[in-house]
C-alpha positions in Angstrom: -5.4 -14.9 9.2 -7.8 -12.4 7.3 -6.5 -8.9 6.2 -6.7 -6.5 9.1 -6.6 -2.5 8.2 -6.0 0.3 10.5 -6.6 3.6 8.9 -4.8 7.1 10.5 -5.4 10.0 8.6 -2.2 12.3 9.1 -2.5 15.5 7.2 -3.4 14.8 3.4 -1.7 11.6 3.8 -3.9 8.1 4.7 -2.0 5.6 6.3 -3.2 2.3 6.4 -1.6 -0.5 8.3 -2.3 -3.8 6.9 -1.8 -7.1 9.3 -2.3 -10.6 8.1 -2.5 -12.1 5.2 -3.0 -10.0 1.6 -4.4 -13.2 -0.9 -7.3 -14.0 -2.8 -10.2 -14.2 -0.5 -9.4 -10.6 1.1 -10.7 -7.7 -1.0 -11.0 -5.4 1.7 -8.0 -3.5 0.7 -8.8 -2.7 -2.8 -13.1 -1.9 -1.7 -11.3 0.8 1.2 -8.8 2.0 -1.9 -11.3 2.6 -4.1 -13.9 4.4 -1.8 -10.8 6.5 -0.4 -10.2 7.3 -3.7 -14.0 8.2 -4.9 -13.7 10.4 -1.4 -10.9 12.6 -2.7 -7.8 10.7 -1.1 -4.8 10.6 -3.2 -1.8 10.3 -0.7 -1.5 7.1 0.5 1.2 5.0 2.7 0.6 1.0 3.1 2.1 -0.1 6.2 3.4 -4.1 5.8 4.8 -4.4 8.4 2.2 -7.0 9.8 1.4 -8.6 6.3 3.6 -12.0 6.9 1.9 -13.4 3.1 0.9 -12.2 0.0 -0.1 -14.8 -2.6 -0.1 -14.0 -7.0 -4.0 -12.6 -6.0 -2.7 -9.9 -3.3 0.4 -9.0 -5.6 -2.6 -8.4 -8.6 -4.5 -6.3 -5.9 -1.2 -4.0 -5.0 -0.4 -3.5 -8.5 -4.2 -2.6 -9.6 -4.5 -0.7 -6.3 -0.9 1.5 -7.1 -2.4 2.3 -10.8 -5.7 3.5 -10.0 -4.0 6.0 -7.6 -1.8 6.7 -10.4 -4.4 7.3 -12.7 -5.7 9.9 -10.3 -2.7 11.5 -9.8 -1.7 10.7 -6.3 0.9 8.8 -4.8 0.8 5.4 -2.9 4.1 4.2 -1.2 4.8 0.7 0.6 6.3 0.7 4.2 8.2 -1.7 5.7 7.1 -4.7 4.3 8.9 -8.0 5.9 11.9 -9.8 4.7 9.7 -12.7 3.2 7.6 -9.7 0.9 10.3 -7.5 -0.1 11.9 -10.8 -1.5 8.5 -11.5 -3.3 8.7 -7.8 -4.6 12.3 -8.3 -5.5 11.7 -11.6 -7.7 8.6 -10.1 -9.2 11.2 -7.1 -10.0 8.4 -5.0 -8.5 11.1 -3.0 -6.8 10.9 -1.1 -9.8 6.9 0.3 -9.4 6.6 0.1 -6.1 7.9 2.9 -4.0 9.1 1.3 -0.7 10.4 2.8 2.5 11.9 1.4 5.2 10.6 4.2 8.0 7.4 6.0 8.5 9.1 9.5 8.1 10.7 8.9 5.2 7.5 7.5 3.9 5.5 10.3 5.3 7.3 12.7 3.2 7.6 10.9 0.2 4.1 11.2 -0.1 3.2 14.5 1.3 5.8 16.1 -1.3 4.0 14.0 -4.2 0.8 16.1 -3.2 2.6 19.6 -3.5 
């Protein structure tokens, strides 16, 4: 199943909530990241709720994706991702970059006190 992306804009903060799969022939993330970014964007929440597989590729796209927004100075933080991709995160040990909530709130915050 191809990447789907929903985008709500809530405050300063751009939620986007992916469904499908995040792997090497879907780019769309990292074209909409980089054109939210070249717009002015810099708080970001990534709802995985719906991703149910990410491939070595989609890992490579969330960890160039989180350091551009880094090197801009804003914030990007991971919501809910699934059992199966927290694991993935975990053995990858990127637990330790990744910011990841488990509810939108908390998420919500996270970000909009990175912007202050």
């Amino acid at each position: 199943m191809a990447l789907v992306i929903k985008q709500r804009n809530l405050s300063d903060v751009v939620v986007l909530d992916l469904s499908g799969r995040l792997w090497i022939l879907d780019l769309p993330l990292r074209d909409l990241m980089n054109r939210l970014l070249s717009e002015g964007r810099r708080q970001f929440v990534l709802n995985l709720a719906g991703v149910d597989y990410i491939d070595s590729s989609g890992l490579g796209q969330l960890v160039s994706i989180w350091s551009s927004v880094r090197n801009k100075q804003g914030h990007m933080t991971l919501l809910n991702p699934s059992k199966r991709v927290l694991r993935l995160f975990e053995i990858t040990r990127l637990t330790t970059v990744f910011e990841i909530c488990d509810q939108e709130p908390d998420a919500l915050q996270r970000a909009a006190k990175a912007s202050v």
